[in-house]
N, CA, C and O atoms as a Tinker XYZ file with bonds, in Angstrom:
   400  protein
     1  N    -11.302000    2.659000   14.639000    73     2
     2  CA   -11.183000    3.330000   13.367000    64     1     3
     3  C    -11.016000    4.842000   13.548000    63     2     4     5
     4  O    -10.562000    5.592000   12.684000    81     3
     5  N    -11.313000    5.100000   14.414000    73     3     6
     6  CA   -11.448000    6.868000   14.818000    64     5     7
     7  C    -10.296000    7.154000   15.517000    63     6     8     9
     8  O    -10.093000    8.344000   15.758000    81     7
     9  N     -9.464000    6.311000   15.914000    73     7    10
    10  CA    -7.906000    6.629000   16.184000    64     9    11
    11  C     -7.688000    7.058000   14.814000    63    10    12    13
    12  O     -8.142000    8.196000   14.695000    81    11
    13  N     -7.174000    6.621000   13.704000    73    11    14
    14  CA    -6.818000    6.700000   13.154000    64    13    15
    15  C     -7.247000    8.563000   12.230000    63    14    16    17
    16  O     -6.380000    9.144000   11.577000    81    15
    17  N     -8.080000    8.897000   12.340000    73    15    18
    18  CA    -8.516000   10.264000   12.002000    64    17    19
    19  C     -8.293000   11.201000   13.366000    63    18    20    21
    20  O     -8.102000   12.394000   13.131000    81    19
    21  N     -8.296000   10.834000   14.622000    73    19    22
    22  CA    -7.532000   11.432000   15.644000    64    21    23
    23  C     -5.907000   11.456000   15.549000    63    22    24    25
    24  O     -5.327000   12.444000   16.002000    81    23
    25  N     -5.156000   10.392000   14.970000    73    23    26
    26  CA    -3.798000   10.502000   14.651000    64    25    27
    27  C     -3.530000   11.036000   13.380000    63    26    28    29
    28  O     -2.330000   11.038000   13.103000    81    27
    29  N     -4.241000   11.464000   12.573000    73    27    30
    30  CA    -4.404000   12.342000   11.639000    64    29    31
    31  C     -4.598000   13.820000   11.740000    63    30    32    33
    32  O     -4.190000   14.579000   10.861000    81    31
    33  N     -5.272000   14.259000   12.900000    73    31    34
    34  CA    -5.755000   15.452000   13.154000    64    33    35
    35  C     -4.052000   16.089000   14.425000    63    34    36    37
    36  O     -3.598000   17.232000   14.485000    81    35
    37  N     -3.681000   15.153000   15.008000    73    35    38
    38  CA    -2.630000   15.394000   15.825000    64    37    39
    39  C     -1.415000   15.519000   15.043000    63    38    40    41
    40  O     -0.517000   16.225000   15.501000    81    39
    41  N     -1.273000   14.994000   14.036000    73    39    42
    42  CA    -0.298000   15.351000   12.656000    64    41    43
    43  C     -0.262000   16.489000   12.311000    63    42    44    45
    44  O      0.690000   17.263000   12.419000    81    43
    45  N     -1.549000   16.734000   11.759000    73    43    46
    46  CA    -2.014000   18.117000   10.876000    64    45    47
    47  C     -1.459000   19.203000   11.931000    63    46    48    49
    48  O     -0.672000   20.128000   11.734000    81    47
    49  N     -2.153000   18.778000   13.178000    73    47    50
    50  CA    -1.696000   20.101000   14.300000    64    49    51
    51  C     -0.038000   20.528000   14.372000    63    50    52    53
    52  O      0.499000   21.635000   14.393000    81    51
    53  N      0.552000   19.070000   14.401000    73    51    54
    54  CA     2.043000   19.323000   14.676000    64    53    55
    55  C      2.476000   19.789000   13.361000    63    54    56    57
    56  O      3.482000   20.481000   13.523000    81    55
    57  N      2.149000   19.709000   12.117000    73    55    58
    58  CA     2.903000   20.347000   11.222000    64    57    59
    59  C      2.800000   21.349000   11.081000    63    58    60    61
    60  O      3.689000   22.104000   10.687000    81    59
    61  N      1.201000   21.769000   11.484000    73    59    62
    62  CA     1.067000   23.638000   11.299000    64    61    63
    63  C      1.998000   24.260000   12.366000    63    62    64    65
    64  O      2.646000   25.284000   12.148000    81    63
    65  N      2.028000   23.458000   13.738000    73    63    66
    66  CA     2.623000   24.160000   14.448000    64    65    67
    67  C      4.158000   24.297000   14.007000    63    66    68    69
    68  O      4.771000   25.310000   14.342000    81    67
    69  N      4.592000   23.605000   13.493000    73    67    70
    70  CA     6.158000   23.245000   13.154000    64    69    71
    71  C      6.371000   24.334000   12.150000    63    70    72    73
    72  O      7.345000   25.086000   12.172000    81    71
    73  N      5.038000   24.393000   10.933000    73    71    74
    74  CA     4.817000   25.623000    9.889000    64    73    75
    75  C      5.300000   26.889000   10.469000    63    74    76    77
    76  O      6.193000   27.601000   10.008000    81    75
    77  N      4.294000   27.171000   12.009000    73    75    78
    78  CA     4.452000   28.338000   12.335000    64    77    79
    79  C      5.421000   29.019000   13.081000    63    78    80    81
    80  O      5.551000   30.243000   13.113000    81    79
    81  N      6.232000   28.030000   13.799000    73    79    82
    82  CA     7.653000   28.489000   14.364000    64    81    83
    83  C      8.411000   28.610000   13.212000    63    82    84    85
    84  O      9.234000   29.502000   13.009000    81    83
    85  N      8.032000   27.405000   12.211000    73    83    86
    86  CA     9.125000   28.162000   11.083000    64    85    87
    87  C      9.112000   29.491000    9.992000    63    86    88    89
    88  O      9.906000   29.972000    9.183000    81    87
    89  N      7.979000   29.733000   10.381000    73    87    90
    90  CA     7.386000   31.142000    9.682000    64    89    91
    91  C      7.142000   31.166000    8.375000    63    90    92    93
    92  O      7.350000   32.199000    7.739000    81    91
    93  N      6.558000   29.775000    7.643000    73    91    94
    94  CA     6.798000   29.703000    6.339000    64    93    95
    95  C      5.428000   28.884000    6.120000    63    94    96    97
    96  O      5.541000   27.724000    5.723000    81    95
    97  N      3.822000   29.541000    6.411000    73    95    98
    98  CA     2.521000   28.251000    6.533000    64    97    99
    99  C      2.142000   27.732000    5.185000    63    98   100   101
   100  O      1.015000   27.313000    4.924000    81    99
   101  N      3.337000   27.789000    4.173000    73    99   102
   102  CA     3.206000   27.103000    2.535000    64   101   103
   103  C      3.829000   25.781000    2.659000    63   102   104   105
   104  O      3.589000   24.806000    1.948000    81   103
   105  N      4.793000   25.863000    3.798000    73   103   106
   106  CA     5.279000   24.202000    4.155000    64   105   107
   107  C      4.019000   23.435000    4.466000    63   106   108   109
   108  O      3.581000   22.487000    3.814000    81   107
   109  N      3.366000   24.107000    5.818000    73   107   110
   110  CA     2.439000   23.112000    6.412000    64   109   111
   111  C      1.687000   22.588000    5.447000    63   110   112   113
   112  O      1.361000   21.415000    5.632000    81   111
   113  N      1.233000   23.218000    4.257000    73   111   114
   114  CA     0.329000   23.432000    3.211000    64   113   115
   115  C      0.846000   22.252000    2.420000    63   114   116   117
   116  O      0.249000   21.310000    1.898000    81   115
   117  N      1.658000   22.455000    2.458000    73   115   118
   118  CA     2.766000   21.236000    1.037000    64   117   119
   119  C      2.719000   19.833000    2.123000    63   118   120   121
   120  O      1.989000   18.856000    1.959000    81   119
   121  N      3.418000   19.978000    2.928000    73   119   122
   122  CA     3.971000   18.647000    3.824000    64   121   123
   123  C      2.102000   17.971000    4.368000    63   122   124   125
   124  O      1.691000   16.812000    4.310000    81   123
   125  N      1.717000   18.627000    4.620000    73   123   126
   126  CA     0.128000   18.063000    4.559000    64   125   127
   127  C     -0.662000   17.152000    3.727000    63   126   128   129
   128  O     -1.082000   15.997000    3.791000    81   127
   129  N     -0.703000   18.499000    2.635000    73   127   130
   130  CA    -1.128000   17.647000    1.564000    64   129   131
   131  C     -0.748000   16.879000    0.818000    63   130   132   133
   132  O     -1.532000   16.349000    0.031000    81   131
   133  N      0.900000   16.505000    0.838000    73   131   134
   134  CA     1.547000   15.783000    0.330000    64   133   135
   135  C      1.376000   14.468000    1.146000    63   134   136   137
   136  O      1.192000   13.447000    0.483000    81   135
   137  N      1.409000   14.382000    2.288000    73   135   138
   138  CA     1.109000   13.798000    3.289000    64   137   139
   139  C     -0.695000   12.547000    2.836000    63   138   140   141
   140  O     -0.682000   11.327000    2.670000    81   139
   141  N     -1.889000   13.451000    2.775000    73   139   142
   142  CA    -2.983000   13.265000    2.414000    64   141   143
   143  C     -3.148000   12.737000    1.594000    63   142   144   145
   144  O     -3.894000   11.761000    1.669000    81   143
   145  N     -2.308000   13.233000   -0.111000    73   143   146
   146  CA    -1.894000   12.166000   -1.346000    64   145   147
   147  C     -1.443000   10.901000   -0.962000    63   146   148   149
   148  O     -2.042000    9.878000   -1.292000    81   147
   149  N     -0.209000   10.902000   -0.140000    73   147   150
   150  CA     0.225000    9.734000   -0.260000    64   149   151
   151  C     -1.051000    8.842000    0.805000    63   150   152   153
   152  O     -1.841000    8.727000   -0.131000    81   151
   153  N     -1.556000    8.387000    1.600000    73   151   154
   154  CA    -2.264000    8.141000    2.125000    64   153   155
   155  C     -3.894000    8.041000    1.489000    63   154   156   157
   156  O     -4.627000    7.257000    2.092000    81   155
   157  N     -4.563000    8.875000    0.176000    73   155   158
   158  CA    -5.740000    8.167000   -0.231000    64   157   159
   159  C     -5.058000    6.900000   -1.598000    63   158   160   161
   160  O     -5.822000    6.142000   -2.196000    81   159
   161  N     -3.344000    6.942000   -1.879000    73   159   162
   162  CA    -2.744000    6.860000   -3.263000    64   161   163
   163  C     -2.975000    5.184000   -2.800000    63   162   164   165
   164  O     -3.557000    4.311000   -3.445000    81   163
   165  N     -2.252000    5.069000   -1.347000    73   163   166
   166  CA    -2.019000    4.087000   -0.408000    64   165   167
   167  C     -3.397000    2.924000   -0.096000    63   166   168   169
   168  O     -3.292000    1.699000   -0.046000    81   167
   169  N     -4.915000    3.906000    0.120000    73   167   170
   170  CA    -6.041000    3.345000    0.416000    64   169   171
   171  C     -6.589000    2.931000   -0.711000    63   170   172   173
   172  O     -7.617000    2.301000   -0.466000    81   171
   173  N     -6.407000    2.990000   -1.593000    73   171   174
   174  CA    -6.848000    2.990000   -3.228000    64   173   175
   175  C     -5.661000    2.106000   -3.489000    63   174   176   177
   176  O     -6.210000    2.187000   -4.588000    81   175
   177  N     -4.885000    1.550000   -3.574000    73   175   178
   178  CA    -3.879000   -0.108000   -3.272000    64   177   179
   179  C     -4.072000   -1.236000   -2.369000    63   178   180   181
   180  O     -3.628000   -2.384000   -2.394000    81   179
   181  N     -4.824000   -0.638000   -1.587000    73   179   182
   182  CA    -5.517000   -1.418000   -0.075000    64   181   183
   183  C     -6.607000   -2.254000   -0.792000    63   182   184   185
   184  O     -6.566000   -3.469000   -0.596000    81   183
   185  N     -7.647000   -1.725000   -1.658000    73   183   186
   186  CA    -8.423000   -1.461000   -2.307000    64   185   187
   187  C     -8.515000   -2.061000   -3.658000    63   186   188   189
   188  O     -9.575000   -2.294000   -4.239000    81   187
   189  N     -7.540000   -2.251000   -4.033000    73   187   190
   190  CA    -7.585000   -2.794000   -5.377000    64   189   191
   191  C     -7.861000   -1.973000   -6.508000    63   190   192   193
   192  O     -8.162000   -2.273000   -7.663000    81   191
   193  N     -7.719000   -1.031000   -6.023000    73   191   194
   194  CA    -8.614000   -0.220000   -6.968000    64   193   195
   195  C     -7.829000    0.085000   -8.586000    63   194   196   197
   196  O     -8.507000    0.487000   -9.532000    81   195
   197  N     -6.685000   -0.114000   -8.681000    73   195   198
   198  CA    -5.561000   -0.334000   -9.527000    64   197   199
   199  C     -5.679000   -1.235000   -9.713000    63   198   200   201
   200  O     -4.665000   -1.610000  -10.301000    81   199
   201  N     -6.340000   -2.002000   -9.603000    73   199   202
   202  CA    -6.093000   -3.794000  -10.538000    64   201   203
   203  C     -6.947000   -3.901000  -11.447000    63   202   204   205
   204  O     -8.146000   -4.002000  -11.188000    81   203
   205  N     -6.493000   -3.897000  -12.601000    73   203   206
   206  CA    -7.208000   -4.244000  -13.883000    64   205   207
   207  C     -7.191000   -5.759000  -14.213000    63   206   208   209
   208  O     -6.784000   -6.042000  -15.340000    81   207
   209  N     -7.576000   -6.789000  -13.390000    73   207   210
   210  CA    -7.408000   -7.584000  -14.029000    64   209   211
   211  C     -8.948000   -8.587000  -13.482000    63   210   212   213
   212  O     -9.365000   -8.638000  -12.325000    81   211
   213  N     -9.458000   -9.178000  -14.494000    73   211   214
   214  CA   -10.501000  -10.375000  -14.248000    64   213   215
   215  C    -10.195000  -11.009000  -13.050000    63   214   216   217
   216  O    -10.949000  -10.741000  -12.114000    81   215
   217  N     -9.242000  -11.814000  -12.829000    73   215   218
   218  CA    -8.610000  -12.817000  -12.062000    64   217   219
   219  C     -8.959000  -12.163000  -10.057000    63   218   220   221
   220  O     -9.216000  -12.746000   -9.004000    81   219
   221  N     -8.757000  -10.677000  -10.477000    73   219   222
   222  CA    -9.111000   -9.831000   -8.820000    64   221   223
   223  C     -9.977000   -9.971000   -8.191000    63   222   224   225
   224  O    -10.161000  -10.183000   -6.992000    81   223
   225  N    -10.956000   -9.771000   -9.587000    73   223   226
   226  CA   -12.590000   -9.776000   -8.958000    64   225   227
   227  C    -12.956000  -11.156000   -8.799000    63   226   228   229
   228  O    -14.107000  -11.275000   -8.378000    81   227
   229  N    -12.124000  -12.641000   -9.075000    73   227   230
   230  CA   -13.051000  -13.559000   -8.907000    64   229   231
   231  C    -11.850000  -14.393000   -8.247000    63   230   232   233
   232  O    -11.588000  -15.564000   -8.524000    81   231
   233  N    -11.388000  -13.847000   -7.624000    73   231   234
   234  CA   -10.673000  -14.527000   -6.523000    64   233   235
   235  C    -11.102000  -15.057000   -5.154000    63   234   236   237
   236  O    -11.604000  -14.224000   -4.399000    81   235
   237  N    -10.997000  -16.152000   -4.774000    73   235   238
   238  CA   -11.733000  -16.843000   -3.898000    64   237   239
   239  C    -10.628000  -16.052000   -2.273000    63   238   240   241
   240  O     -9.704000  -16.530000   -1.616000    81   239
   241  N    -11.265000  -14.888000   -2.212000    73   239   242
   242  CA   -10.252000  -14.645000   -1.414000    64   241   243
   243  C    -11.076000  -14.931000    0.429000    63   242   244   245
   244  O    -12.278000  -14.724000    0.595000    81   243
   245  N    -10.320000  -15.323000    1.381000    73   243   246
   246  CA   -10.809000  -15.765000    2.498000    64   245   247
   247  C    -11.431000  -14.194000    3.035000    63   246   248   249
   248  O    -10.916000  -13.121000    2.720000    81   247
   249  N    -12.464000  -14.330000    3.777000    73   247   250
   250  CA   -13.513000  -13.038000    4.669000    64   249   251
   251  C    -12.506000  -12.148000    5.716000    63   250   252   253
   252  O    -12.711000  -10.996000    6.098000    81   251
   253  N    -11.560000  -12.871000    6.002000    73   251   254
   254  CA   -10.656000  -12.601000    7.130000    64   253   255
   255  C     -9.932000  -11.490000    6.626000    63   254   256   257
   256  O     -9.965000  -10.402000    7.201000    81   255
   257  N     -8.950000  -11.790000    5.062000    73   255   258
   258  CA    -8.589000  -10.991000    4.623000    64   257   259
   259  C     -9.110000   -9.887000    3.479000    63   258   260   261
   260  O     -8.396000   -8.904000    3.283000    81   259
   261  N    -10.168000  -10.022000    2.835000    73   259   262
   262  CA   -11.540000   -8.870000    3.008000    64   261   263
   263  C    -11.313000   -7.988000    4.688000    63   262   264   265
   264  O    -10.513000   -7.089000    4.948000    81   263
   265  N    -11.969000   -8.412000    5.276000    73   263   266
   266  CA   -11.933000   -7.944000    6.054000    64   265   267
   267  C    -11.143000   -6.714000    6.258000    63   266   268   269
   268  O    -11.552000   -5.561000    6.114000    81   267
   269  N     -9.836000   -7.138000    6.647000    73   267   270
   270  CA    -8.362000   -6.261000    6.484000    64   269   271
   271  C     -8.871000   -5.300000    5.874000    63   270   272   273
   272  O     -9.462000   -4.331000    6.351000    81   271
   273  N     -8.476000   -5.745000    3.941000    73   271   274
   274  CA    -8.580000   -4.898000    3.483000    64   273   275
   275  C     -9.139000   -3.889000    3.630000    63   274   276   277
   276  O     -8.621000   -2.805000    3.360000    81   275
   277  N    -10.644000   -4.068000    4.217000    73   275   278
   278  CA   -11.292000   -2.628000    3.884000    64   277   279
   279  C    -10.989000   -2.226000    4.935000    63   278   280   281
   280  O    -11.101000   -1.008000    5.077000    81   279
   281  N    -10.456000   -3.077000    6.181000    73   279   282
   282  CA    -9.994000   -1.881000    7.464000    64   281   283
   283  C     -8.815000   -1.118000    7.509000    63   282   284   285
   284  O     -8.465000   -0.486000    8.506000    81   283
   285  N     -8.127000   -1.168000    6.333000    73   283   286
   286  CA    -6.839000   -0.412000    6.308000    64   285   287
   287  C     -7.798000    0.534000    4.714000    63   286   288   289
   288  O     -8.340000    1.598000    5.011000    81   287
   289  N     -7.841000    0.353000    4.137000    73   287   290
   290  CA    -8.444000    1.484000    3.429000    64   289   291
   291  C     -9.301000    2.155000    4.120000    63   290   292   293
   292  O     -9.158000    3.329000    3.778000    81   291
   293  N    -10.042000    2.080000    4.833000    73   291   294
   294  CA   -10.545000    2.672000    5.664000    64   293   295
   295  C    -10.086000    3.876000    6.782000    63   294   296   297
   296  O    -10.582000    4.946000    7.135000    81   295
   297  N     -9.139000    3.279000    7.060000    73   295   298
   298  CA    -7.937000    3.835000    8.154000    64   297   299
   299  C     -7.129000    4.761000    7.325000    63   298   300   301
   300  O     -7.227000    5.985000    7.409000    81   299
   301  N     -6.280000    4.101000    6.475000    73   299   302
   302  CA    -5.920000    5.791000    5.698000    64   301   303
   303  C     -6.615000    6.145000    5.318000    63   302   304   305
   304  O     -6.194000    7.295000    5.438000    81   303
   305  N     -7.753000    6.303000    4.729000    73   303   306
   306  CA    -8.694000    7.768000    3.972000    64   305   307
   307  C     -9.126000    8.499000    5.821000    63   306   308   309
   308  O     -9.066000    9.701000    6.077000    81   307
   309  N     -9.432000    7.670000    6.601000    73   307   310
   310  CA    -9.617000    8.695000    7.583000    64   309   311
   311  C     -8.284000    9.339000    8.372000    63   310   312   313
   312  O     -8.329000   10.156000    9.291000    81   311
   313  N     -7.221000    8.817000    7.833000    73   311   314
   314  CA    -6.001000    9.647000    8.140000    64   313   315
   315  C     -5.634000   10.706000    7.576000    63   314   316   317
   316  O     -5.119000   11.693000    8.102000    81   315
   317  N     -6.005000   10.449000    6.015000    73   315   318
   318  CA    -5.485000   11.478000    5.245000    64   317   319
   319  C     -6.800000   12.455000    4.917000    63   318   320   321
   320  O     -6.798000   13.241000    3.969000    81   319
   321  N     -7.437000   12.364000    5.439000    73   319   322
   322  CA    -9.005000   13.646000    5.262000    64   321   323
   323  C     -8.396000   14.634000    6.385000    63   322   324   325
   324  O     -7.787000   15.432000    5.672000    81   323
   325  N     -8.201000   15.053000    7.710000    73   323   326
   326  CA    -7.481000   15.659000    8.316000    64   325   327
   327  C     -6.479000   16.163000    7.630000    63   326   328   329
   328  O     -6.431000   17.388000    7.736000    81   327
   329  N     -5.555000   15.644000    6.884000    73   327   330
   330  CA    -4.250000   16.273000    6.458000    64   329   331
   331  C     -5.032000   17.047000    5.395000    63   330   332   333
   332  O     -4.890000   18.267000    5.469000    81   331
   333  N     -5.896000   16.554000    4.337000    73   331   334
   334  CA    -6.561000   17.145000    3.024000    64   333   335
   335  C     -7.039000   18.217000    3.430000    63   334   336   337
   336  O     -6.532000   19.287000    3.091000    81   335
   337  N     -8.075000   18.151000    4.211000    73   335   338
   338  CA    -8.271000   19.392000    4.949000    64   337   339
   339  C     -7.974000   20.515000    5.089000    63   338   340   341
   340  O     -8.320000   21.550000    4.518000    81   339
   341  N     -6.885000   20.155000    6.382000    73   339   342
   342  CA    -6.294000   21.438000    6.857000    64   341   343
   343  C     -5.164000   21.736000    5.524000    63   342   344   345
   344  O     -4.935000   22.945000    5.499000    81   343
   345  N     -4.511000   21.106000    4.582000    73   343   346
   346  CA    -4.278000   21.949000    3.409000    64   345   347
   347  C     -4.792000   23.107000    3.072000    63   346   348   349
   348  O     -4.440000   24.287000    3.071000    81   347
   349  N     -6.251000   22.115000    2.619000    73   347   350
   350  CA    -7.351000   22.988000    2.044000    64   349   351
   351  C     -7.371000   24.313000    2.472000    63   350   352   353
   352  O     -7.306000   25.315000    1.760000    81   351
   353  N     -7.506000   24.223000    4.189000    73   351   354
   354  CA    -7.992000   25.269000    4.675000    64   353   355
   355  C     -6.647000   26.047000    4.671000    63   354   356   357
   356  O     -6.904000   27.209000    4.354000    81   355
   357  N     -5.752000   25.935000    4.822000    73   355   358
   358  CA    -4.510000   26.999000    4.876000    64   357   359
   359  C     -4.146000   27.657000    3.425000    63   358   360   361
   360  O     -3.627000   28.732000    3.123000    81   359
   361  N     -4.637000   26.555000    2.654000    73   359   362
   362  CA    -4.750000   27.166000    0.674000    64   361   363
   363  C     -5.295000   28.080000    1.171000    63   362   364   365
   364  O     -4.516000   28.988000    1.462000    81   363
   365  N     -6.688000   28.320000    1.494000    73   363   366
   366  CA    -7.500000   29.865000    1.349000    64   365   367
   367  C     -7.230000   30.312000    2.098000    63   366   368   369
   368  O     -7.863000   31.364000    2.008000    81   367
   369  N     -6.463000   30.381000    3.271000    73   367   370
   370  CA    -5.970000   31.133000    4.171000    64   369   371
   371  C     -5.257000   31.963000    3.816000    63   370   372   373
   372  O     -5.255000   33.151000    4.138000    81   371
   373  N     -4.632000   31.448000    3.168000    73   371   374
   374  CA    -2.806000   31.997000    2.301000    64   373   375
   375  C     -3.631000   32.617000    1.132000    63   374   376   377
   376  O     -3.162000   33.752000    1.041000    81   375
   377  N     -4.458000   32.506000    0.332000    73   375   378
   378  CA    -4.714000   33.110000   -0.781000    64   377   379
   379  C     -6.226000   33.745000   -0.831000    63   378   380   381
   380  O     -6.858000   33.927000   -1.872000    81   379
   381  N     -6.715000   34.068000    0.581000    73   379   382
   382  CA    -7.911000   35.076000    0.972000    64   381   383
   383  C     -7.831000   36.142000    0.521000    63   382   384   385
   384  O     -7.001000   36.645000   -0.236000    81   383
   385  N     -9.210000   36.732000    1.250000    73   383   386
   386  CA    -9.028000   38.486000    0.805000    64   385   387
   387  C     -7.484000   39.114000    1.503000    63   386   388   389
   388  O     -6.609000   39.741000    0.905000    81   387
   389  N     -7.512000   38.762000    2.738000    73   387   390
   390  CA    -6.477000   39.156000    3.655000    64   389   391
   391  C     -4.953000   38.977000    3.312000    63   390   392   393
   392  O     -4.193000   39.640000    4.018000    81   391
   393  N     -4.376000   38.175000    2.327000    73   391   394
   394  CA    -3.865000   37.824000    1.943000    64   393   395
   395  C     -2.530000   38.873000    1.054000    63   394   396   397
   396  O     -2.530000   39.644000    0.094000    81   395
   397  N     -1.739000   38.467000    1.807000    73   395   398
   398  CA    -0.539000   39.708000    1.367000    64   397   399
   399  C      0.381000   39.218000   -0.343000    63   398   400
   400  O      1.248000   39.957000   -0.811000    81   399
Protein backbone atom coordinates (compact mmCIF):
# COMPACT_ATOMS: atom_id res chain seq x y z
CA UNK A 1 0.00 0.00 0.00
CA UNK A 2 2.92 2.41 0.62
CA UNK A 3 4.10 1.98 -2.97
CA UNK A 4 1.47 3.57 -3.94
CA UNK A 5 2.06 7.04 -1.82
CA UNK A 6 5.85 6.49 -2.78
CA UNK A 7 4.63 6.57 -6.56
CA UNK A 8 2.80 9.51 -5.65
CA UNK A 9 5.55 11.38 -4.01
CA UNK A 10 7.96 10.46 -7.20
CA UNK A 11 5.19 12.16 -9.42
CA UNK A 12 4.85 15.21 -7.34
CA UNK A 13 8.81 15.41 -7.55
CA UNK A 14 8.87 14.99 -11.36
CA UNK A 15 6.31 17.58 -11.98
CA UNK A 16 7.85 20.23 -9.79
CA UNK A 17 10.92 19.41 -11.38
CA UNK A 18 9.44 19.62 -14.95
CA UNK A 19 7.61 23.06 -13.24
CA UNK A 20 11.03 24.27 -12.65
CA UNK A 21 12.97 23.84 -15.88
CA UNK A 22 9.95 25.24 -17.27
CA UNK A 23 10.04 28.31 -15.16
CA UNK A 24 6.40 28.52 -14.63
CA UNK A 25 5.80 26.66 -10.56
CA UNK A 26 1.74 27.57 -11.24
CA UNK A 27 1.88 24.51 -13.68
CA UNK A 28 3.31 22.18 -11.05
CA UNK A 29 0.57 23.70 -8.82
CA UNK A 30 -2.31 23.06 -11.42
CA UNK A 31 -1.01 19.63 -13.00
CA UNK A 32 -0.72 18.33 -9.27
CA UNK A 33 -3.60 19.21 -7.97
CA UNK A 34 -5.49 18.45 -10.80
CA UNK A 35 -3.80 15.28 -10.69
CA UNK A 36 -4.92 14.74 -6.66
CA UNK A 37 -8.73 15.64 -7.74
CA UNK A 38 -8.84 13.25 -10.16
CA UNK A 39 -7.52 10.46 -7.94
CA UNK A 40 -9.68 11.17 -4.41
CA UNK A 41 -12.90 11.76 -7.44
CA UNK A 42 -11.64 8.09 -8.57
CA UNK A 43 -11.35 6.59 -4.68
CA UNK A 44 -14.76 7.87 -3.80
CA UNK A 45 -16.16 5.51 -7.10
CA UNK A 46 -13.97 2.69 -5.73
CA UNK A 47 -16.04 3.35 -2.77
CA UNK A 48 -19.36 3.69 -3.66
CA UNK A 49 -19.60 6.57 -2.29
CA UNK A 50 -21.85 8.01 -5.25
CA UNK A 51 -24.36 5.37 -5.08
CA UNK A 52 -27.56 6.39 -3.92
CA UNK A 53 -29.24 3.50 -4.10
CA UNK A 54 -30.80 0.79 -1.33
CA UNK A 55 -29.95 -2.15 -3.56
CA UNK A 56 -25.70 -1.08 -2.83
CA UNK A 57 -25.88 -1.37 0.64
CA UNK A 58 -27.60 -4.77 0.66
CA UNK A 59 -25.88 -6.45 -1.89
CA UNK A 60 -24.65 -9.82 -1.18
CA UNK A 61 -21.39 -8.87 -2.48
CA UNK A 62 -18.46 -11.72 -2.19
CA UNK A 63 -15.34 -10.64 0.74
CA UNK A 64 -12.89 -11.06 -2.13
CA UNK A 65 -14.31 -8.25 -3.92
CA UNK A 66 -14.83 -5.98 -0.69
CA UNK A 67 -11.72 -6.62 -0.30
CA UNK A 68 -10.47 -4.93 -3.67
CA UNK A 69 -12.50 -2.37 -3.20
CA UNK A 70 -11.16 -0.87 -0.26
CA UNK A 71 -7.61 -1.72 -1.58
CA UNK A 72 -7.88 0.47 -4.51
CA UNK A 73 -9.60 3.29 -2.61
CA UNK A 74 -7.12 3.05 -0.46
CA UNK A 75 -4.31 3.23 -3.00
CA UNK A 76 -5.53 6.32 -4.70
CA UNK A 77 -6.21 8.53 -1.66
CA UNK A 78 -2.61 7.57 -0.76
CA UNK A 79 -1.59 8.57 -4.26
CA UNK A 80 -3.29 11.58 -4.47
CA UNK A 81 -2.36 13.07 -0.73
CA UNK A 82 1.32 13.60 -2.11
CA UNK A 83 0.03 15.38 -5.19
CA UNK A 84 -2.67 17.46 -2.68
CA UNK A 85 0.04 18.35 -0.79
CA UNK A 86 2.72 19.50 -2.59
CA UNK A 87 -0.05 21.77 -4.42
CA UNK A 88 -0.85 22.96 -1.20
CA UNK A 89 2.52 23.68 -0.39
CA UNK A 90 3.58 25.51 -3.66
CA UNK A 91 -0.07 27.57 -3.27
CA UNK A 92 1.71 29.31 -0.25
CA UNK A 93 4.84 29.30 -1.72
CA UNK A 94 3.65 31.29 -4.70
CA UNK A 95 1.39 33.47 -2.58
CA UNK A 96 3.78 34.02 0.76
CA UNK A 97 5.18 36.96 2.26
CA UNK A 98 8.08 36.53 -0.29
CA UNK A 99 6.01 36.45 -2.98
CA UNK A 100 6.45 38.76 -6.05
Amino acid sequence: MLKSFFYGVVLFLFILFSAIVAGDLKMAMSFAGGLGLVCLVLSGAFSRAFVHDQSAEETDEPEKEKHMRWKWTVRTCLFALPNLAGAAAVFLYLTGPNAL
